[in-house]
N, C-alpha and C positions, 0 to 999 in steps of 0.2 A: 452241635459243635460250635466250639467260640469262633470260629472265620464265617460260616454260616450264620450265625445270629448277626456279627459284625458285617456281614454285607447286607442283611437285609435292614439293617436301622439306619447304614451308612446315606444313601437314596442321591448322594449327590458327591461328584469328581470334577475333576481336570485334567482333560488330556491333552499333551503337546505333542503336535508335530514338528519335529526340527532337526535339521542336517544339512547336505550341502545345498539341497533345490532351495533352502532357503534367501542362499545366495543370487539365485535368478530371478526370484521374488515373481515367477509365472509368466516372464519372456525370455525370449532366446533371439539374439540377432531382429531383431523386431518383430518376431511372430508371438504371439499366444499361447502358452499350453493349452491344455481342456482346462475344464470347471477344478478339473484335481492339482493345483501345482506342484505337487510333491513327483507327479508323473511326471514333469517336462522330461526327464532325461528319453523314456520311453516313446513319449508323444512327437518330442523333436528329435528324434534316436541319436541322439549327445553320444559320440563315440566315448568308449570308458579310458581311455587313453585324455579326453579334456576335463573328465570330472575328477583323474589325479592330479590334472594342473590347478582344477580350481580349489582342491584339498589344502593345497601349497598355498591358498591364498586366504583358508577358512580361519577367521581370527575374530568371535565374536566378544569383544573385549567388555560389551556391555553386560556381557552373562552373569545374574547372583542369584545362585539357587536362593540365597537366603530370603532374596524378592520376591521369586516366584512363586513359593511356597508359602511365604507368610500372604502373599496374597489369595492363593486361594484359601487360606485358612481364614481369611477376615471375611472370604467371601460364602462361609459356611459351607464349605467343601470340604469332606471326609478322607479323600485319597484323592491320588496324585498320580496320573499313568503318561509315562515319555515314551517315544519312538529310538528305543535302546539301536533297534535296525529295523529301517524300510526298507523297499524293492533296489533303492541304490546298492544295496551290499554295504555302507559305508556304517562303521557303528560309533555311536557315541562313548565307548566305554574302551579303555583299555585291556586289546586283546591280545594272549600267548596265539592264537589259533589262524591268527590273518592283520596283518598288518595297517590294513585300508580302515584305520579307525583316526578318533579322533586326535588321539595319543602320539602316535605314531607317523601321521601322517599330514598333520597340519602343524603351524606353527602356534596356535593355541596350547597344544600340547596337555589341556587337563581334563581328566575322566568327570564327562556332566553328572554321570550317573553317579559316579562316590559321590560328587561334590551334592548334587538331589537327595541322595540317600539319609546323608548326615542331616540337610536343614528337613528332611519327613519329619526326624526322629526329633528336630528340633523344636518343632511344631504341633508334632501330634498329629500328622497327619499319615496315613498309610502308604508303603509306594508300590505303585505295579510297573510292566513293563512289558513296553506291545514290542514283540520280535517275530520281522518277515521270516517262514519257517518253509518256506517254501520258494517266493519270486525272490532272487537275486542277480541284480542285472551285471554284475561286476564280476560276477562267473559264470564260464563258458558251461555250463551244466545244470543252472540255474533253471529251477522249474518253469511252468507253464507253458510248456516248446509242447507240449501234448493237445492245446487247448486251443478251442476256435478264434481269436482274438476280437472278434466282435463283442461288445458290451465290456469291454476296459478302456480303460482312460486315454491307452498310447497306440502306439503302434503294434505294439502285441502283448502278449504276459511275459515273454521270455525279452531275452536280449538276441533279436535277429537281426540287428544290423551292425553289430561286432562280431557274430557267429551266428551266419545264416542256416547252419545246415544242421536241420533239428535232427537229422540222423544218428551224428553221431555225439548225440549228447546222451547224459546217464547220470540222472538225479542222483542215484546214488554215491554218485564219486562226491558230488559237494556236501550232502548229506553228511557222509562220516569225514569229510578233511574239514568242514565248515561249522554246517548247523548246529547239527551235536554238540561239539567242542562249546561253539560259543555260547549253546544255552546251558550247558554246565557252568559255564562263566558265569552267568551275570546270576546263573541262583544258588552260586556259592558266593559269591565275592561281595556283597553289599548286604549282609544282614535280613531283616525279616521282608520278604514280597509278599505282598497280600495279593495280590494276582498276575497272572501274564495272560497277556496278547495277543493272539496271532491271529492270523491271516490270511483271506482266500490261499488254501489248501489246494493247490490245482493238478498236482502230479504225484504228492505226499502219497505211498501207499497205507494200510491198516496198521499193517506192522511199526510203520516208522512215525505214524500216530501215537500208536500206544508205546515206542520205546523215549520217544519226547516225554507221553504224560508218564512213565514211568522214572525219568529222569529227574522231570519238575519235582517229584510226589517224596523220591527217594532224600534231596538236598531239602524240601522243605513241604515237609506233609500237611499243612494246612494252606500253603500256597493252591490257591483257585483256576482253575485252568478255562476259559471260555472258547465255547464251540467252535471258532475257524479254528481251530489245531485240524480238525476234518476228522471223519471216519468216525461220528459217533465217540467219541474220546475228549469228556470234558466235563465239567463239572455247571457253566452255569452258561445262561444263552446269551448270545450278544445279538439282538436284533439285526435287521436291515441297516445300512449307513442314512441314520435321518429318519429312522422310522419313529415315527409318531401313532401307535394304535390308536382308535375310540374307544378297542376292548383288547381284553387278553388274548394275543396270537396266538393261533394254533399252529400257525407256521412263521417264517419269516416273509419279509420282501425287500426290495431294493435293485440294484444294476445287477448285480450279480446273483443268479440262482441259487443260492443260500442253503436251501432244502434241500437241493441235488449232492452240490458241492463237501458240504460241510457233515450230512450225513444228521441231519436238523432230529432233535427229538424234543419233547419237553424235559428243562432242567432235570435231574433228579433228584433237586433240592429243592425248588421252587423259587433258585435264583434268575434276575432276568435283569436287563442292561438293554440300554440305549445310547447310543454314541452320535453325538450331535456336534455339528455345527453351526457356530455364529452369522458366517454369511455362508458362499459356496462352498468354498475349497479348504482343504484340510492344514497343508502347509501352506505359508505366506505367499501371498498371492498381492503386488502394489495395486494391481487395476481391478479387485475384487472388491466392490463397498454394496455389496446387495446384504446387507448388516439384516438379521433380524433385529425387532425391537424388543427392548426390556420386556412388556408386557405380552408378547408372543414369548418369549422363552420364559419368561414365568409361570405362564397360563399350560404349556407343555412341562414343566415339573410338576406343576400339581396335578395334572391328567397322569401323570408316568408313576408319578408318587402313589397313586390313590389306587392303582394299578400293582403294586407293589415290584414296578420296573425302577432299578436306579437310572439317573441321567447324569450323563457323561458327555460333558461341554468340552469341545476343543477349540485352541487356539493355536494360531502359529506363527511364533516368534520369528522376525527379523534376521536377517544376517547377523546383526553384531550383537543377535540375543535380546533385544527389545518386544514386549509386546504390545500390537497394537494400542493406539488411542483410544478409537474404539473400542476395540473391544474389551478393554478395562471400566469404561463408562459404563457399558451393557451390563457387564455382571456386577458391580457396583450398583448400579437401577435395580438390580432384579436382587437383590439382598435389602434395598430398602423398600421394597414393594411386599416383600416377605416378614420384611420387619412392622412395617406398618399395619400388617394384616392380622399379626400374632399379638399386636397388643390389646 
């Protein structure tokens, strides 16, 4: 099939993390998130009552999709994957299903996603779109409230310091008012997706695995579905976060039990993916300069390449939509280390 052949020659992306954590840039009243700053709200249990005030304040004026996209198109990058919704609940895209988006609720007021969508198509590049299908902290029903919260980033998976009492929560209320709705959204609403996203699966049952990949499959039948959807339902594997093999995995690794969780098989395609980062942390992160170098993350695409895993770099944009200094110079290096090699 042409999405299958298209991802296995594609071998190299860009993924963004970006939304409101990007605003705390990985502190909070002068503490530290973890290693993850996209977690602060969890790690510093940010009551959701302050992350609608700092919505009120989200105005990334520097944001051009036409930037970001033509940069990694120069930087011989094939597709292009945004964080449509993280564990905030807060989405980048204008949604009928919940208001707490970017639209809606900040004075930006413009859908990142159309605006990404349009400059893929402009560039030739593919777009995907990683959507939390499970952790949402911005709802009292939001998964993970099941799960031991040791080995995640924050203080727990769920949101227990706006609603401590996992008794009487029920995935399933957020599921049909929330999840659903919005991932109908975003794989009707923006034209061709060459994959989605998702992620630790913690409370998701089988059923509502396969009514998600049923959903994806039904709006756009060659849209790619990778393994955190959970429950054996998916189309291609996403490694460990940062997993770098010597060889081809039989399993996964990383923080999180991957195998357990996700319901891990090998592809049934023979597709396989790696999601990387430049220094620690996923979202922006001010006090994070533990930068890989050019020459490490080039030397890991040709190990991942040769392997026939694609690699999938992320960055994460500034507040006002900028990306780092760095990490423009690193993939910049690492495209002329690749060019230098091929002549």
């Amino acid at each position: 099939m042409d999405n299958i052949k298209w991802f296995k020659e594609a071998k190299y992306g860009l993924m963004i993390h970006f939304g409101l954590y990007s605003m705390l840039g990985g502190t909070y009243h002068g503490r530290p998130s973890s290693h993850y700053a996209e977690w602060i709200q969890s790690h510093q249990q940010i009551p959701n009552a302050e992350m609608e005030r700092m919505a009120h304040a989200f105005n990334p004026i520097y944001f051009d999709a036409e930037e970001w996209v033509r940069f990694a198109a120069e930087c011989g990058m094939k597709y292009f994957v945004i964080t449509s919704k993280h564990h905030d609940g807060f989405a980048l895209f204008k949604s009928e299903a919940d208001p707490f988006n970017i639209c809606d609720a900040t004075p930006f007021g413009r859908d990142i996603i159309g605006e990404l969508a349009a400059a893929c198509k402009k560039y030739g590049l593919k777009l995907g779109l990683y959507y939390s299908q499970d952790l949402d902290w911005h709802e009292e029903h939001g998964g993970g409230y099941l799960s031991d919260p040791r080995g995640c980033a924050g203080a727990s998976w769920d949101n227990s310091w706006d609603f401590p009492d996992a008794s009487k929560k029920h995935y399933d209320i957020v599921f049909e008012k929330k999840i659903l709705p919005q991932i109908k959204e975003i794989m009707t609403k923006y034209g061709e997706i060459c994959l989605v996203w998702f992620d630790v699966p913690m409370t998701v049952s089988a059923e509502q695995s396969r009514k998600i990949y049923e959903v994806v499959k039904e709006a756009q039948p060659d849209c790619l579905v990778n393994s955190r959807l959970g429950n054996g339902a998916y189309d291609y594997v996403s490694l460990g976060d940062n997993e770098i093999p010597r060889e081809m995995p039989e399993t996964v690794s990383g923080d999180v039990d991957y195998n357990d969780i996700c319901g891990f098989k090998p592809s049934p395609y023979g597709l396989y993916e790696s999601a990387c980062t430049l220094n620690d942390s996923w979202g922006y992160a001010s006090l994070d300069n533990n930068w890989k170098s050019p020459e490490v993350i080039y030397e890991n695409k040709k190990r991942l390449n040769a392997m026939g895993i694609n690699y999938l770099i992320n960055i994460g944009p500034d507040h006002l939509g900028r990306f780092p200094l760095q990490a423009i110079r690193i993939l910049r290096r690492v495209k002329e280390l690749e060019d230098a090699e091929t002549k």
